[in-house]
N, C-alpha and C positions, 0 to 999 in steps of 0.2 A: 504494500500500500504506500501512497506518495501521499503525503501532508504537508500542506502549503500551511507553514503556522501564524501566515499574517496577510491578509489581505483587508481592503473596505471595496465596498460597493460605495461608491462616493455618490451625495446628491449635490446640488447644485449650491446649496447653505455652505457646504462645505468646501468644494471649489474654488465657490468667489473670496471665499477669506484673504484678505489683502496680503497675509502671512504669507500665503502658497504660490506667491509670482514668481520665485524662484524655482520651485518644483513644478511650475506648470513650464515655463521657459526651457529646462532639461527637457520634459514629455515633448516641446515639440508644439504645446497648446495653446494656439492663441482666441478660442472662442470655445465657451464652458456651453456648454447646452442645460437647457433649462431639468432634462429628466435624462436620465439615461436608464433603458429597461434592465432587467435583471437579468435576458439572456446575453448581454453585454458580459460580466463579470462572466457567467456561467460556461460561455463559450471559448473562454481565454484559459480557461480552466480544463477544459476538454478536449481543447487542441493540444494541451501542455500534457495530458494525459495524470493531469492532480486528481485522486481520490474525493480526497478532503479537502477541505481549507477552512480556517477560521476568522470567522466574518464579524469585525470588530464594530461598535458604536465611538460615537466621540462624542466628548464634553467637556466645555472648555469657559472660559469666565463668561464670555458673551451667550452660553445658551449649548442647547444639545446642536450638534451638526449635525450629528447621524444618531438617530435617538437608538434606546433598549428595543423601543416596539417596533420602530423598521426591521431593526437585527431578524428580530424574532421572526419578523413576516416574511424576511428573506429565509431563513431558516426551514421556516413553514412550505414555502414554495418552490423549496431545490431539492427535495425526494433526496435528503439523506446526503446530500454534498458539502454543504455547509455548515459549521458548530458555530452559535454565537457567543460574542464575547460584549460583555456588558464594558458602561461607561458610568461615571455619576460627578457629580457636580461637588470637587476638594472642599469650597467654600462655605458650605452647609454640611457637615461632617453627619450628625446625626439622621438628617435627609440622606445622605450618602449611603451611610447604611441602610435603612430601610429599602431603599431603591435596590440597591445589591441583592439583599435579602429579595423583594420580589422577581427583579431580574434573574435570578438562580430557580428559586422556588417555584414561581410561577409561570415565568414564562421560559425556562428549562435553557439560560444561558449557562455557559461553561468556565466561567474564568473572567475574572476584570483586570481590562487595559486603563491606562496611566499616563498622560504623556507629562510625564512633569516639568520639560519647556512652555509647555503651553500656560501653565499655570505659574511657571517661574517660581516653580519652589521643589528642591531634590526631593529625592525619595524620604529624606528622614524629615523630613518639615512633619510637627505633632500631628496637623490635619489629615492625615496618611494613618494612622495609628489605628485607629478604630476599624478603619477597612480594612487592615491588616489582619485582627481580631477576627473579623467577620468569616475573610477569605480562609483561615485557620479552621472556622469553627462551621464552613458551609462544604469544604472541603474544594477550594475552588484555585486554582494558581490566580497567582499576581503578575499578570504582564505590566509592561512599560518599555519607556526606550532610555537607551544609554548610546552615547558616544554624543558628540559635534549635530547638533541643529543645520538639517538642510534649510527649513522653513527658517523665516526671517524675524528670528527671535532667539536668546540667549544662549549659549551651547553649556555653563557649567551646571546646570542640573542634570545634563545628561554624564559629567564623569563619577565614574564607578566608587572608585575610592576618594574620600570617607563615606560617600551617601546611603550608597548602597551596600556597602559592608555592616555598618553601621545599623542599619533595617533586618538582616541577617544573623548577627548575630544575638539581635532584643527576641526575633520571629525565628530561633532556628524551625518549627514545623514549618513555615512560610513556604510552599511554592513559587518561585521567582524565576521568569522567564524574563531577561533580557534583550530584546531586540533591537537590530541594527551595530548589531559586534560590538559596539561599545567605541569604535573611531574613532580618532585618535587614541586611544587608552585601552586598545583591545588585550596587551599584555595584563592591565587594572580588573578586567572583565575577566580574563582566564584564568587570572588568581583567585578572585571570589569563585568559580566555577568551579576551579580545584579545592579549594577550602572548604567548602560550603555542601553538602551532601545536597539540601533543597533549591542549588542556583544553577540554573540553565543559559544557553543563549542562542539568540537562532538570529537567521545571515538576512534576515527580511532587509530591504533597499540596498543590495551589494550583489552583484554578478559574482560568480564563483575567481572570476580572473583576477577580481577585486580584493577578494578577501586577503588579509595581511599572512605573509609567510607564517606568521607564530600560532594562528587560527587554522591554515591548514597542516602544518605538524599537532596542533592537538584534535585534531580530527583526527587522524592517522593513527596517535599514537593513543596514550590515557583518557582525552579527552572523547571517546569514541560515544558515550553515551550519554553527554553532556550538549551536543549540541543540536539544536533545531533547523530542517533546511524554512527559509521564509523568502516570500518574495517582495510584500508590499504593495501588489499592484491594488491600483494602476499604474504606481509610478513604473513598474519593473514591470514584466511578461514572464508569466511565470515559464513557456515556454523556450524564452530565451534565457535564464537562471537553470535549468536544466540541462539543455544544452553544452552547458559548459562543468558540467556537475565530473565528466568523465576526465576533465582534465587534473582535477585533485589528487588522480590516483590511490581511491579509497581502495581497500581489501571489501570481498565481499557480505563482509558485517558491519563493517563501519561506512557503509555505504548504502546498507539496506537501515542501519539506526539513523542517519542521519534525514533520509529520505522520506521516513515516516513511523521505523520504531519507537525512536525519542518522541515522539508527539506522543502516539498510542500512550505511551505509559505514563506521559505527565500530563496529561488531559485525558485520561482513563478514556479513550473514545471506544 
C-alpha cells in the first residue's frame, strides 16, 4: 500500500490567502478558480497510483480555510481513499479541544494538523498543551510542520530544537508527525526522531532529489521506520515524488515502510 501522508484539497478561502503568493508562483498559478471538484485531488492520486492519502483541514487566526466538515465530506465521498485530519483554532484553547474531540469522535477524523507559522507561535507555546492532552487521550497523532516557511511568514517556529523537543519530552505518549523534513534543520528533526520513540517525519513538499543526504542515509539505515513518504499536493504531484522514490536506493523494506508501512502503523489505518 502507498500513503500519501499529507495532502489538502484546497478551496479557494485558502488559495487567495495573500501568505501563499509565493507557493502559488512555484505551482506555476496565476489565476485560483473559485471551486475546484474533488475529482481534481482524487485523480492526481490515481495516476500516482497512492492508496491513501491524508486529507488535512486548516485553521489559522483569520478563520477555518478548509474546515473539519469539508474534510469529513471529502472523506465521505472518496470510497475509502482518503483519512481526514482535523484543524482547530490555537487561540481559543478550550474551543480547541472540544472541536478535536468532535472532529475525532464524531465525524471519525484521524489525527490533528498544526501549522505553527501560521499562528507564529512553536510547538511548545502553553496554547498547544491541552490539545496535546487530548491527542494523548483520543489516541490520535499530532501532525505539524517543521523546517523554513515556504509561505510568507516566519520560519522559526518551524525549527525543531528547542520546540519540539521540548513538547516531547513533557508528551513522551505524544504521537508526532513532523512534516516537510524539518529544512534547514533536518539533522535537528533526525535527532528528535532518533531520540524520541513517539516522533516521526514525512518528506511532504520535497521531491525525493531534494531530500538532504543525512534524511536519505536515515532512510537506509536506522531511520527505516521512522519516516513518512508525503507529498503536499497540490503544491507537489504526488506522481512526480514517486517517480523519483527509486533513486534513494531503498532495500526492499525500507522502501515498502517508507511508502506506506510507516503511515499504516502510526495512523493505525
Amino acid at each position: 500500500m502507498t500513503v500519501d501522508a499529507w495532502i489538502q484539497h484546497p478551496t479557494s478561502r485558502l488559495l487567495k490567502q495573500e501568505m501563499f503568493a509565493s507557493l502559488l508562483r512555484w505551482m506555476g498559478v496565476t489565476e485560483v478558480p473559485e471551486e475546484l471538484p474533488l475529482e481534481f485531488t482524487l485523480g492526481a492520486l490515481e495516476a500516482a497510483r497512492v492508496d491513501r492519502a491524508l486529507v488535512c483541514a486548516w485553521h489559522g487566526p483569520t478563520g477555518a480555510l478548509i474546515t473539519n466538515d469539508e474534510v469529513a465530506g471529502y472523506v465521505r465521498a472518496a470510497g475509502g481513499k482518503l483519512v481526514g485530519v482535523a484543524s482547530v483554532d490555537l487561540e481559543r484553547p478550550m474551543v480547541a479541544v472540544r472541536e478535536l474531540r468532535r472532529a475525532v469522535n464524531e465525524l471519525g477524523l484521524k489525527a490533528l494538523r498544526m501549522l505553527p507559522w501560521l499562528w507564529n507561535a512553536p510547538p511548545d507555546d502553553r496554547r498547544y498543551y491541552p490539545l496535546y492532552a487530548a491527542c494523548v487521550d483520543l489516541g490520535v497523532p499530532f501532525c505539524l510542520q517543521v523546517g523554513h516557511t515556504g509561505p510568507l511568514a516566519p520560519s522559526e517556529p518551524g525549527r525543531p530544537i528547542p520546540y519540539l523537543d521540548r513538547v516531547a519530552l513533557d508528551f513522551p505518549e505524544l504521537v508526532i508527525v513532523g512534516g516537510h523534513i524539518g529544512y534547514p534543520w533536518t539533522d535537528e528533526m533526525i535527532a528528535l526522531a532518533t531520540k524520541y520513540e513517539n516522533v516521526f517525519i514525512d518528506t511532504s513538499a520535497y521531491k525525493p532529489r531534494r531530500y538532504p543526504a543525512q534524511l536519505k542515509d536515515y532512510l537506509r539505515g536506522h531511520g527505516r521506520k521512522k519516516v513518512l513518504f508525503g507529498s503536499n499536493f497540490p503544491m507537489l504531484n504526488p506522481a512526480d515524488c514517486l517517480a523519483q522514490v527509486d533513486e534513494l536506493n531503498l532495500d526492499p523494506e525500507a522502501k515498502a515502510l517508507f511508502l506506506g508501512g510507516n503511515a499504516q502503523r502510526v495512523f493505525k489505518l
